[in-house]
KOLGU-4560 file (N, C-alpha, C; in nm, 3 decimals, padded with zeros to 5 digits):
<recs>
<n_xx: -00.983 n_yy: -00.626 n_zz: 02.152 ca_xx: -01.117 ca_yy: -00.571 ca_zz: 02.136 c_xx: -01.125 c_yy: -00.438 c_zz: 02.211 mol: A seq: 1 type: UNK>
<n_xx: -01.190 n_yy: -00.359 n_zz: 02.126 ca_xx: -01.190 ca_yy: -00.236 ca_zz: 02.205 c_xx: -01.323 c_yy: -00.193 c_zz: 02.306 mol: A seq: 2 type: UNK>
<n_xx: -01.318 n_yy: -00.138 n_zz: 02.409 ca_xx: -01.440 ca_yy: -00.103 ca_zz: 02.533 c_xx: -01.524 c_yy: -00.080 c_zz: 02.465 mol: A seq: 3 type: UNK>
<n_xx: -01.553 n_yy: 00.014 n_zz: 02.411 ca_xx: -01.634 ca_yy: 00.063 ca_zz: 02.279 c_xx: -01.702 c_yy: 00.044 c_zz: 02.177 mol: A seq: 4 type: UNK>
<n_xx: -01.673 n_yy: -00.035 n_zz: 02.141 ca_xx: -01.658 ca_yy: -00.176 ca_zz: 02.022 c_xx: -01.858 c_yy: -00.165 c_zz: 02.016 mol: A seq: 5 type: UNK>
<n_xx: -01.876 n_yy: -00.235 n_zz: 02.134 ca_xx: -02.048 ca_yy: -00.272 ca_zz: 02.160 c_xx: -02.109 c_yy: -00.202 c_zz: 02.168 mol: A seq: 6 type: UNK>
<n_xx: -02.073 n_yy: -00.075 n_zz: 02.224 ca_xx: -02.150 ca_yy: 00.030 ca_zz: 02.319 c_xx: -02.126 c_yy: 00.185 c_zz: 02.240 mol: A seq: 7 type: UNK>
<n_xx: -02.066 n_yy: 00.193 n_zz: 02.080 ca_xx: -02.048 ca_yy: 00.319 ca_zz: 02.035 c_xx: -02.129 c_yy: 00.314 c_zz: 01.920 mol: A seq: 8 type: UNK>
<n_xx: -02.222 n_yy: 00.433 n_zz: 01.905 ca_xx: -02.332 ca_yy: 00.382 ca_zz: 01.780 c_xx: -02.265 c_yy: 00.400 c_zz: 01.629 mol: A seq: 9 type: UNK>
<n_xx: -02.147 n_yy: 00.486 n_zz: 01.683 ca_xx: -02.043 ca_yy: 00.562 ca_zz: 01.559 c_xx: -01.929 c_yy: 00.499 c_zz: 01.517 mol: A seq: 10 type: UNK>
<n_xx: -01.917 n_yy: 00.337 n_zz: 01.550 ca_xx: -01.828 ca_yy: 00.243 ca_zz: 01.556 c_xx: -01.764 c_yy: 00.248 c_zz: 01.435 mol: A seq: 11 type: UNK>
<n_xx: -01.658 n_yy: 00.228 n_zz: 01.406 ca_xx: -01.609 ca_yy: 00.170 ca_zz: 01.251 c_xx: -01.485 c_yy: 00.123 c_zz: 01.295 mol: A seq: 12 type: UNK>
<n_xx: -01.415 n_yy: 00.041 n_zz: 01.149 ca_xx: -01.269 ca_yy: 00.032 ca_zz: 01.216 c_xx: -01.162 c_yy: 00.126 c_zz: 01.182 mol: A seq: 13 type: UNK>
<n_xx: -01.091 n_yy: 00.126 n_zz: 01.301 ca_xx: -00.970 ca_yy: 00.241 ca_zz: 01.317 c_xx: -01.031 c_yy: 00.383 c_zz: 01.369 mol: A seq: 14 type: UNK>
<n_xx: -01.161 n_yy: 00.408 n_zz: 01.349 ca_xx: -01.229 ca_yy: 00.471 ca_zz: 01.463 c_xx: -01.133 c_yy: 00.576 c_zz: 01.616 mol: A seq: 15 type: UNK>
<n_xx: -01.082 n_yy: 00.448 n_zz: 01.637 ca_xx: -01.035 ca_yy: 00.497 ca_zz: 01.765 c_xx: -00.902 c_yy: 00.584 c_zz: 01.780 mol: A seq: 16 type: UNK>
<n_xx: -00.878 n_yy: 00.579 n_zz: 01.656 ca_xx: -00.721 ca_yy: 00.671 ca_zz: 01.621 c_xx: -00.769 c_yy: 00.837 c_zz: 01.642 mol: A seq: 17 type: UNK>
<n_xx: -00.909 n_yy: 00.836 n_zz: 01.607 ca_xx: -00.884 ca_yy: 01.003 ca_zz: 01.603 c_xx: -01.043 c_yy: 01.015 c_zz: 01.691 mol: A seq: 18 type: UNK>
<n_xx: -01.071 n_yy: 00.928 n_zz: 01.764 ca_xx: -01.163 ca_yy: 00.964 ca_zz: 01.872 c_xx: -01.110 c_yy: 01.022 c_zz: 02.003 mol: A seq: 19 type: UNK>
<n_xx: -01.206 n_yy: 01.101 n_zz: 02.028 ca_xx: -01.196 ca_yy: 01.196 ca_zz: 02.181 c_xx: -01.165 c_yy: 01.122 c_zz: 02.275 mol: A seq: 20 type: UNK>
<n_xx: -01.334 n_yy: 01.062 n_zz: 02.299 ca_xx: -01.340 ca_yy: 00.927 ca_zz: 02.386 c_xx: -01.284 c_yy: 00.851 c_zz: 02.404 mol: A seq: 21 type: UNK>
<n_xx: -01.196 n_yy: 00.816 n_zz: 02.324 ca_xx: -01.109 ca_yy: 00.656 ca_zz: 02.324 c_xx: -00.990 c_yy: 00.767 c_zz: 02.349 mol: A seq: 22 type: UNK>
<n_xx: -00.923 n_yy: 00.879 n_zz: 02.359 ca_xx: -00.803 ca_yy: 00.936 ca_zz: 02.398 c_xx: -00.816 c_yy: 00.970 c_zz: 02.498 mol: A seq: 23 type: UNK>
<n_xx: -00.912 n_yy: 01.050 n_zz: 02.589 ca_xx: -00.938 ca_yy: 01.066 ca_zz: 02.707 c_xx: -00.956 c_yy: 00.906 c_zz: 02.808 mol: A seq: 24 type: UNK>
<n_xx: -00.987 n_yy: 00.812 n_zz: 02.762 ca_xx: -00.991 ca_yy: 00.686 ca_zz: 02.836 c_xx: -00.895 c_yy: 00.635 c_zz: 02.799 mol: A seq: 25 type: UNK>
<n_xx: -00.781 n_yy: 00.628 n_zz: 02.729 ca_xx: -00.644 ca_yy: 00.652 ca_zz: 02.719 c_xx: -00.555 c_yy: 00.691 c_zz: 02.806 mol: A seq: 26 type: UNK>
<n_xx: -00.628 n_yy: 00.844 n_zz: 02.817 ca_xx: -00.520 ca_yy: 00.904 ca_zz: 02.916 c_xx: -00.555 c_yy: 00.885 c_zz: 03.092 mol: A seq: 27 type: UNK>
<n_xx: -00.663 n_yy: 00.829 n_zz: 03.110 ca_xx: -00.686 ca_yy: 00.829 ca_zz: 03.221 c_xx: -00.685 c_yy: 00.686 c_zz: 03.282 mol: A seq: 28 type: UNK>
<n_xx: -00.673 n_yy: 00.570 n_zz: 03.182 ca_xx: -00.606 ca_yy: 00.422 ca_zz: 03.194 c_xx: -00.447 c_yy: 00.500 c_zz: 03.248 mol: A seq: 29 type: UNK>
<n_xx: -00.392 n_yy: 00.541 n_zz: 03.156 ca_xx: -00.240 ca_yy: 00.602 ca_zz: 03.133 c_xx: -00.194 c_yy: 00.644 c_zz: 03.282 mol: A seq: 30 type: UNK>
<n_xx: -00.345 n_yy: 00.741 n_zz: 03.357 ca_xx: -00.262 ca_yy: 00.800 ca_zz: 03.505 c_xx: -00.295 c_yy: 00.707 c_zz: 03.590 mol: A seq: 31 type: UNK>
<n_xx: -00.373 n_yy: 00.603 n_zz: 03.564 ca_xx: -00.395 ca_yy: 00.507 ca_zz: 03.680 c_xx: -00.338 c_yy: 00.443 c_zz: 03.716 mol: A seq: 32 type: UNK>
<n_xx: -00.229 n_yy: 00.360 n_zz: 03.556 ca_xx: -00.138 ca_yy: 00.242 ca_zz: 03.529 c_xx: -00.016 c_yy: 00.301 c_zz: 03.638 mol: A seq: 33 type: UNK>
<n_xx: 00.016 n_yy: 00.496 n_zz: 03.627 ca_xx: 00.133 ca_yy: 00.550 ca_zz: 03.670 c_xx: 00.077 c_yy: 00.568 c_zz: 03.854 mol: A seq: 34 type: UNK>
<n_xx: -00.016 n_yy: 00.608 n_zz: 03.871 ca_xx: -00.046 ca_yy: 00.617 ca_zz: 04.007 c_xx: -00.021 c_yy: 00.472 c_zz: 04.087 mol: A seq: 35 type: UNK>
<n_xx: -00.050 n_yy: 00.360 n_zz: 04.039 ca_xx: -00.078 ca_yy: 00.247 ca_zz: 04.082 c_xx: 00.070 c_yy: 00.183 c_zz: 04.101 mol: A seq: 36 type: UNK>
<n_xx: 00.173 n_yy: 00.239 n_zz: 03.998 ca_xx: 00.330 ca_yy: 00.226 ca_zz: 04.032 c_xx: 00.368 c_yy: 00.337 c_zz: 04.112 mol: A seq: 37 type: UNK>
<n_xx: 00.356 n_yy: 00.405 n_zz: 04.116 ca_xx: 00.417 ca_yy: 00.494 ca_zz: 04.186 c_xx: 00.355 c_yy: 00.480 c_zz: 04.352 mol: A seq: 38 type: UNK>
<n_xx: 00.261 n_yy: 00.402 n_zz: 04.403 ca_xx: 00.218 ca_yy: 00.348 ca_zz: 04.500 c_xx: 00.304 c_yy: 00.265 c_zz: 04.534 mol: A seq: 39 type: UNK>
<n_xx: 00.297 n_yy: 00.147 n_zz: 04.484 ca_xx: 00.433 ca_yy: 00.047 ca_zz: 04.486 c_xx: 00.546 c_yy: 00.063 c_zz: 04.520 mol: A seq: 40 type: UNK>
<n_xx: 00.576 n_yy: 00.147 n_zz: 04.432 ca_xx: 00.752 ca_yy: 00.230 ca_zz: 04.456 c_xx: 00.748 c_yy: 00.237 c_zz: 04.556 mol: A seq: 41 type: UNK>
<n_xx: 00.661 n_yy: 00.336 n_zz: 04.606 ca_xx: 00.678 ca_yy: 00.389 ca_zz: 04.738 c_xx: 00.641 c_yy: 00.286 c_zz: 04.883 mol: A seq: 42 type: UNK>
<n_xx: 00.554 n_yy: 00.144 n_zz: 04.874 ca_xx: 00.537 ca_yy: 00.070 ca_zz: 04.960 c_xx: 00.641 c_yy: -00.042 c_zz: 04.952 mol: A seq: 43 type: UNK>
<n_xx: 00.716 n_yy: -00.011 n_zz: 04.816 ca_xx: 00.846 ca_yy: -00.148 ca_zz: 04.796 c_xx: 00.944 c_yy: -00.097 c_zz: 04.893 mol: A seq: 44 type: UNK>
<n_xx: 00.988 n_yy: 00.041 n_zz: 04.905 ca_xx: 01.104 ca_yy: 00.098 ca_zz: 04.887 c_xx: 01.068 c_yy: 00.100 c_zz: 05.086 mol: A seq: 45 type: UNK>
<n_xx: 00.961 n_yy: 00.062 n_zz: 05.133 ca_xx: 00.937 ca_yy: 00.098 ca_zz: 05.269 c_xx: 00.954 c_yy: -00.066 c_zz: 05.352 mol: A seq: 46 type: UNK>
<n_xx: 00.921 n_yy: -00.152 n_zz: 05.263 ca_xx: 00.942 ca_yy: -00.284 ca_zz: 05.287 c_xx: 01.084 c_yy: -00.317 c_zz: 05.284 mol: A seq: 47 type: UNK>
<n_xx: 01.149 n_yy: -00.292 n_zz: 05.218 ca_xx: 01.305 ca_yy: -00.320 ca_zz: 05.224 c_xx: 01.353 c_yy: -00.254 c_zz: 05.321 mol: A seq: 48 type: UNK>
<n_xx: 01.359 n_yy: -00.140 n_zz: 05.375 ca_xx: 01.404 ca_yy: -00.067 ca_zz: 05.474 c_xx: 01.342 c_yy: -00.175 c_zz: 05.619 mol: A seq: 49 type: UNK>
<n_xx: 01.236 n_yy: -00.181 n_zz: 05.594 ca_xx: 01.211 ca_yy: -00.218 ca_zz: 05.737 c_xx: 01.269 c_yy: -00.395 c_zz: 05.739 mol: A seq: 50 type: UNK>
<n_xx: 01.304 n_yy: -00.478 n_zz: 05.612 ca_xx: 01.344 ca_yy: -00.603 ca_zz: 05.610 c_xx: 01.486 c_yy: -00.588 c_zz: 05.652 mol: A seq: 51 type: UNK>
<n_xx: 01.591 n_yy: -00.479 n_zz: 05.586 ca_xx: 01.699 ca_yy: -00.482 ca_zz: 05.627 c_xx: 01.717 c_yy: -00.415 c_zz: 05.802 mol: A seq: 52 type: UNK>
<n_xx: 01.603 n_yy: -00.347 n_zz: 05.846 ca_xx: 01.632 ca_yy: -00.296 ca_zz: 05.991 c_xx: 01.613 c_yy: -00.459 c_zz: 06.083 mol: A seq: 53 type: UNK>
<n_xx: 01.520 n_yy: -00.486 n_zz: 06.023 ca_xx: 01.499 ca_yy: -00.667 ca_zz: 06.099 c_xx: 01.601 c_yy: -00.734 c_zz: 06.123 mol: A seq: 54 type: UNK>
<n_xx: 01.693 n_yy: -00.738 n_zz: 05.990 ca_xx: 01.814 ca_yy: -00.838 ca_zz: 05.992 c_xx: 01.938 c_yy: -00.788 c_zz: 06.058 mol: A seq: 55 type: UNK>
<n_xx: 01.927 n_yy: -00.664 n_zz: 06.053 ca_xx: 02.079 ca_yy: -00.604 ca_zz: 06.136 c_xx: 02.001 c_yy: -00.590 c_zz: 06.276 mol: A seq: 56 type: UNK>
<n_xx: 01.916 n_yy: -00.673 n_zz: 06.347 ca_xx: 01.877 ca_yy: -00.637 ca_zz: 06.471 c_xx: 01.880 c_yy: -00.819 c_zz: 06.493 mol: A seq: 57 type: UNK>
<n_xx: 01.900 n_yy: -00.895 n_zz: 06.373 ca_xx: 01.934 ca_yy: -01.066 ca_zz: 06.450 c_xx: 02.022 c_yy: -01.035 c_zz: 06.504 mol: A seq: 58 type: UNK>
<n_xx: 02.057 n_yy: -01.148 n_zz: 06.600 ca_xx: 02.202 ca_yy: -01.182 ca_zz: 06.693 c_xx: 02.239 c_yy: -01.266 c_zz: 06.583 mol: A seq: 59 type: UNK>
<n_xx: 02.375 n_yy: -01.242 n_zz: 06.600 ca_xx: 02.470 ca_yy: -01.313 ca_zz: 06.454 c_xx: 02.568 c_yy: -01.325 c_zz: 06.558 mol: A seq: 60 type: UNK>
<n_xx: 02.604 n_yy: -01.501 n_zz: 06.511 ca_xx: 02.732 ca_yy: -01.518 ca_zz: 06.548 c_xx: 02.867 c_yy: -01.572 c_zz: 06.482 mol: A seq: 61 type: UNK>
<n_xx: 02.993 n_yy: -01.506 n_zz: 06.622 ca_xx: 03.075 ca_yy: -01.462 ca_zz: 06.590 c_xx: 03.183 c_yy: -01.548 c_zz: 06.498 mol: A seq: 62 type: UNK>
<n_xx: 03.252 n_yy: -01.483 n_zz: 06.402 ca_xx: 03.295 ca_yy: -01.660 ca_zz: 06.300 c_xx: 03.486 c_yy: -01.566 c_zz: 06.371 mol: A seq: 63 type: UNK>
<n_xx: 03.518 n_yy: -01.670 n_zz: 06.489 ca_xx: 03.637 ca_yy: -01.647 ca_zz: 06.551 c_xx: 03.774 c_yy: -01.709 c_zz: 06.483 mol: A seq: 64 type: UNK>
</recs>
């Protein structure tokens, strides 16, 4: 179902192929989906660093 659907007085179907509105809320779903990973990336990639600084700071013992 499209956002629009209820709330566009100019509704029809397939409509949304060559609407403004529905491409601009497109593209701005589009930079949110990429901002919202590219957040991640960057809080994944900070979590592993600090998991592997944890583990090379256990005491490990020695297999003699």
């Amino acid at each position: 179902m499209l956002p629009c659907q209820n709330t566009c007085p100019g509704f029809h179907s397939g409509c949304h192929k060559a609407c403004a509105w529905w491409k601009t809320f497109q593209d701005a779903q589009r930079a949110e989906r990429e901002a919202k990973k590219q957040y991640l990336r960057y809080h994944n990639e900070r979590c592993v660093q600090v998991s592997y600084q944890l583990l090379s700071l256990q005491a490990r013992r020695h297999a003699w």
